[in-house]
VEXDREN-2710 file (C-alpha; in Angstrom, 1 decimal):
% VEXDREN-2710
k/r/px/py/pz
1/UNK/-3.4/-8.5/3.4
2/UNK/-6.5/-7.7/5.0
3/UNK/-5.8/-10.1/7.8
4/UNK/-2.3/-8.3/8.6
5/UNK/-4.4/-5.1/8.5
6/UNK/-6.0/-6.0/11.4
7/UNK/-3.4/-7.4/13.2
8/UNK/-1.1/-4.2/13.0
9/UNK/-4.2/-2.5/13.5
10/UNK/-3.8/-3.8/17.4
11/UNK/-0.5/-2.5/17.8
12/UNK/1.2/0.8/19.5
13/UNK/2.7/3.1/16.8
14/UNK/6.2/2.7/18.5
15/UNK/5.7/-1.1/17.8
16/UNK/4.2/-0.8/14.2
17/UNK/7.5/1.4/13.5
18/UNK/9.7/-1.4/14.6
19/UNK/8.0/-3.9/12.8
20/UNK/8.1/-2.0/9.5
21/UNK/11.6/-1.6/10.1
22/UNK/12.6/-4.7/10.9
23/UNK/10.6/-6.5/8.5
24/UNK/12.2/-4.8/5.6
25/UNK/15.7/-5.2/6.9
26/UNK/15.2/-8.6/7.4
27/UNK/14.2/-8.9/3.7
28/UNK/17.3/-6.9/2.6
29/UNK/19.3/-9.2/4.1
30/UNK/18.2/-11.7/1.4
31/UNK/15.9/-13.9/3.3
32/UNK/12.1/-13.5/1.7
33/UNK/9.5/-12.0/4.4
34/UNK/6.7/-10.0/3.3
35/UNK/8.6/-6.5/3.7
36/UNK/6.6/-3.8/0.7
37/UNK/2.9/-5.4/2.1
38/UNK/4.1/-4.6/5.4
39/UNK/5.4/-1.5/4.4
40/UNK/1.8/-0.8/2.5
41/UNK/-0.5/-1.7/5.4
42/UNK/1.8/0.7/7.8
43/UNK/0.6/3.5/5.5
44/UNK/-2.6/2.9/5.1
45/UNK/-2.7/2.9/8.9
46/UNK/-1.6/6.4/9.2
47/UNK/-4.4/7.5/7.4
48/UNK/-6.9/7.2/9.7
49/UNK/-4.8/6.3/12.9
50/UNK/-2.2/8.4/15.0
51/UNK/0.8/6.7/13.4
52/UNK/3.1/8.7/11.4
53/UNK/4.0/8.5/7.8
54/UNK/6.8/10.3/8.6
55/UNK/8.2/7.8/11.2
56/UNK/7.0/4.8/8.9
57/UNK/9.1/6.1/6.0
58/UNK/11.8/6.8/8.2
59/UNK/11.9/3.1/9.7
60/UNK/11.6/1.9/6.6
61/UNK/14.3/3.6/4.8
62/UNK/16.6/2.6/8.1
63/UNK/15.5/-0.5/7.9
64/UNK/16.5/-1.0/3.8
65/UNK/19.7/1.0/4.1
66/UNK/20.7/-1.4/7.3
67/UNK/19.5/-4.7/5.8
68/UNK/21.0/-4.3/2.7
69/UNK/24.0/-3.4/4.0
70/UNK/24.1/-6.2/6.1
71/UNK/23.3/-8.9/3.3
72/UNK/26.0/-7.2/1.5
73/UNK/28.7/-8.4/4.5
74/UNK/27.3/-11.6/4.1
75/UNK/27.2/-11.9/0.1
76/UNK/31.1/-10.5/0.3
77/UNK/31.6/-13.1/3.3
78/UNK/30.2/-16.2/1.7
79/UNK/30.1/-15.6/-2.1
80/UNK/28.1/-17.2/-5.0
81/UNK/28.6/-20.3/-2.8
82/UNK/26.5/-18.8/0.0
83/UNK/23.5/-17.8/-2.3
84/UNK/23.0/-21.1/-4.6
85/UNK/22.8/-22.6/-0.8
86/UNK/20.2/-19.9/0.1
87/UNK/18.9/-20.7/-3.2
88/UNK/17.8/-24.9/-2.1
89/UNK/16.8/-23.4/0.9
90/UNK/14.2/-21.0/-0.8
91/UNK/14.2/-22.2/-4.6
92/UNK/10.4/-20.7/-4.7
93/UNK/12.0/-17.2/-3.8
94/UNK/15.8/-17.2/-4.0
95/UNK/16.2/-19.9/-7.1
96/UNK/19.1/-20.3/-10.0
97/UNK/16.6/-18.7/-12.3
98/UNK/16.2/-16.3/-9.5
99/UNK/19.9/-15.6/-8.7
100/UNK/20.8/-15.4/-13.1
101/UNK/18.3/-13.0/-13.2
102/UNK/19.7/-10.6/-10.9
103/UNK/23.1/-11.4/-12.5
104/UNK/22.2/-9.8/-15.5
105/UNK/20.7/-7.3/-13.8
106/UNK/23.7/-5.9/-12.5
107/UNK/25.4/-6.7/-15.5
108/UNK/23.0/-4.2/-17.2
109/UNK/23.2/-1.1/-14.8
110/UNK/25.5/-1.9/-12.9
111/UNK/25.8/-0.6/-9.0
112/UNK/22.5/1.2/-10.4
113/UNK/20.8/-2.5/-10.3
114/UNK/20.5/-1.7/-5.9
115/UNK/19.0/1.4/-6.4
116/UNK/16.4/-0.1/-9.5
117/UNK/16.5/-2.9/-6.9
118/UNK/14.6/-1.3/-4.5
119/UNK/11.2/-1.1/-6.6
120/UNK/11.1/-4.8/-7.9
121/UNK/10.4/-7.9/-5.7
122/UNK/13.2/-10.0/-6.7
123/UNK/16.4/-7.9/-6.7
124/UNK/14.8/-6.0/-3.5
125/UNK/15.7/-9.7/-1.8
126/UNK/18.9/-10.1/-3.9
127/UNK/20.7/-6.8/-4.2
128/UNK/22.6/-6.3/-1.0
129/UNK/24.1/-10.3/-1.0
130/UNK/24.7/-10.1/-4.7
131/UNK/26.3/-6.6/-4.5
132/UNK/29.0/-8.7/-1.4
133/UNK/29.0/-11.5/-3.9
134/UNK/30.2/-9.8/-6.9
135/UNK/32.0/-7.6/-4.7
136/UNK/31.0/-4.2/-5.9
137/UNK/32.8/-1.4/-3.6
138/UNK/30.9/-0.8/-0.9
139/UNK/31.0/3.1/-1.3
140/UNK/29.0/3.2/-4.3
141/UNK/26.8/0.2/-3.1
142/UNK/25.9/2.2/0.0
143/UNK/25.1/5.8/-1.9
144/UNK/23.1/3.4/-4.4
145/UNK/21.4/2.0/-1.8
146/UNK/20.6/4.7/0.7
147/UNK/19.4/6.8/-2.3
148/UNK/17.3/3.6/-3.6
149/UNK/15.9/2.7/0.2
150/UNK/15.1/6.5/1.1
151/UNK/13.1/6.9/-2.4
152/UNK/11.1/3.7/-2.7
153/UNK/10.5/4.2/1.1
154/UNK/9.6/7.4/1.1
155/UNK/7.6/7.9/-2.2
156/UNK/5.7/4.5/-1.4
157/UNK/4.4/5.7/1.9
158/UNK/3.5/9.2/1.1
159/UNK/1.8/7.9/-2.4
160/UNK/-0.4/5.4/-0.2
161/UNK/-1.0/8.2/2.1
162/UNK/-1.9/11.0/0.1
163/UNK/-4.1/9.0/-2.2
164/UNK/-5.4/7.8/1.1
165/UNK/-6.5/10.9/2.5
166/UNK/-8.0/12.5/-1.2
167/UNK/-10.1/9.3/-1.1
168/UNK/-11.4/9.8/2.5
169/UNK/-11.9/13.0/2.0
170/UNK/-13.9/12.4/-1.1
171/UNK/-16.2/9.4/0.4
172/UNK/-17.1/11.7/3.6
173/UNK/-17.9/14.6/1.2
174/UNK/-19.9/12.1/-1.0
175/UNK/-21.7/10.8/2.0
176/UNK/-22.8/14.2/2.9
177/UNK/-23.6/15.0/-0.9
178/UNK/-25.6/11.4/-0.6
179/UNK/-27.5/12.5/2.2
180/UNK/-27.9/15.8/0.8
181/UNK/-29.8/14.2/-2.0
182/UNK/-31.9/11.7/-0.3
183/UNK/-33.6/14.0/1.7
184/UNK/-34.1/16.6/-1.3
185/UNK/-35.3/13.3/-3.0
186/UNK/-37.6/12.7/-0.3
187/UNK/-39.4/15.7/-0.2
188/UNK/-39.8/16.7/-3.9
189/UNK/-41.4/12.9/-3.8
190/UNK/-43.5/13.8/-0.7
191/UNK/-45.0/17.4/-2.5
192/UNK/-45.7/15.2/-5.6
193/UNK/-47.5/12.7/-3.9
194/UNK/-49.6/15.0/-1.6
195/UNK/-49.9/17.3/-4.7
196/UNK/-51.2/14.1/-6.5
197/UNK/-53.3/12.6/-4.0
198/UNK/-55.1/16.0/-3.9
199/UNK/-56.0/16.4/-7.5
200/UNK/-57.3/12.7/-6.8
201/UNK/-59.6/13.6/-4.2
202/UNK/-60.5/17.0/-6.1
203/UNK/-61.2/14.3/-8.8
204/UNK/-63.4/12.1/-6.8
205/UNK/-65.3/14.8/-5.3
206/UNK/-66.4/16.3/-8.5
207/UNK/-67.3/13.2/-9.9
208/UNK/-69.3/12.7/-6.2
209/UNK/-71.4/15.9/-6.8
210/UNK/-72.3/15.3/-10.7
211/UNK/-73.4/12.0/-10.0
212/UNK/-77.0/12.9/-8.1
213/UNK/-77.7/15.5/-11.1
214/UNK/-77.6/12.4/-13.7
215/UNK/-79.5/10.4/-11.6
216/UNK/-83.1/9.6/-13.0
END
């Protein structure tokens, strides 16, 4: 991750906002690409760059509303039939165990399973083809799904962000207290020192000045 930090790092907000967007819609569409981390190195970005979290949230909740959508056309296109093949081509994402997994998911909640979808890893991929598949109206699918991208898009960047801005707030403050501390360090150690190394030679001068009156 810390590699596509510094990668996105390079780029113009207006191109960070497409990638973010794109990225997730791609993996909405069902085909596995690396959409949350993408998503989570976006807003770390606009902590301490001039990209927006507003305008990362908002490409990514386009971006998750549009790609789902789209892989539900192409579940309600090509069926079961369509994902077992997507399935060979990406058994390490997009599986049997993968696919019966979802199943029961949406067996479980029901048109609820794209909005829940949204916050795990596996039916984030799964939910728009398997919602064509199944053929669940597209009407509820879509208010499932907007509601679902808008929140996980939304509360994801704005978590990162705030907790992002509380902690660099905190480590510039504690740099100041750190400072603050090592120079009051520094000079309570100097004045004991000098205080010390006075006594000492107070010490050694007393002891110079008895020394001639116990000679013999």
């Amino acid at each position: 991750m810390h590699h596509i930090e510094e990668w996105m790092s390079t780029l113009s907000p207006i191109w960070i906002y497409l990638l973010v967007g794109g990225v997730i819609g791609i993996e909405s569409m069902g085909i596995p690409v690396p959409g949350e981390i993408t998503l989570v190195t976006a807003s770390l970005l606009s902590v301490t760059t001039s990209i927006s979290p507003w305008l990362v949230a908002s490409a990514a909740s386009a971006g998750a509303i549009i790609g789902d959508s789209l892989g539900y056309y192409i579940g309600r296109r090509g069926g079961r039939r369509l994902l077992e093949r997507f399935g060979r081509r990406f058994p390490k994402h997009f599986g049997p165990e993968h696919l019966a997994k979802a199943e029961r998911a949406f067996q479980r909640w029901g048109v609820w399973a794209v909005f829940f979808g949204r916050f795990i890893a596996l039916l984030r991929i799964l939910a728009g083809p398997l919602a064509g598949a199944l053929h669940v109206p597209y009407g509820r699918f879509l208010a499932a799904n907007a509601l679902g991208g808008l929140t996980w898009a939304f509360g994801t960047v704005f978590a990162i962000y705030s907790i992002g801005r509380v902690a660099e707030k905190w480590l510039k403050d504690f740099s100041w207290i750190a400072l603050a501390v090592a120079v009051v360090a520094g000079l309570v150690t100097t004045v004991y020192l000098r205080r010390k190394a006075a006594a000492e030679a107070r010490a050694l001068r007393a002891e110079a000045q008895k020394e001639p009156a116990g000679t013999p």
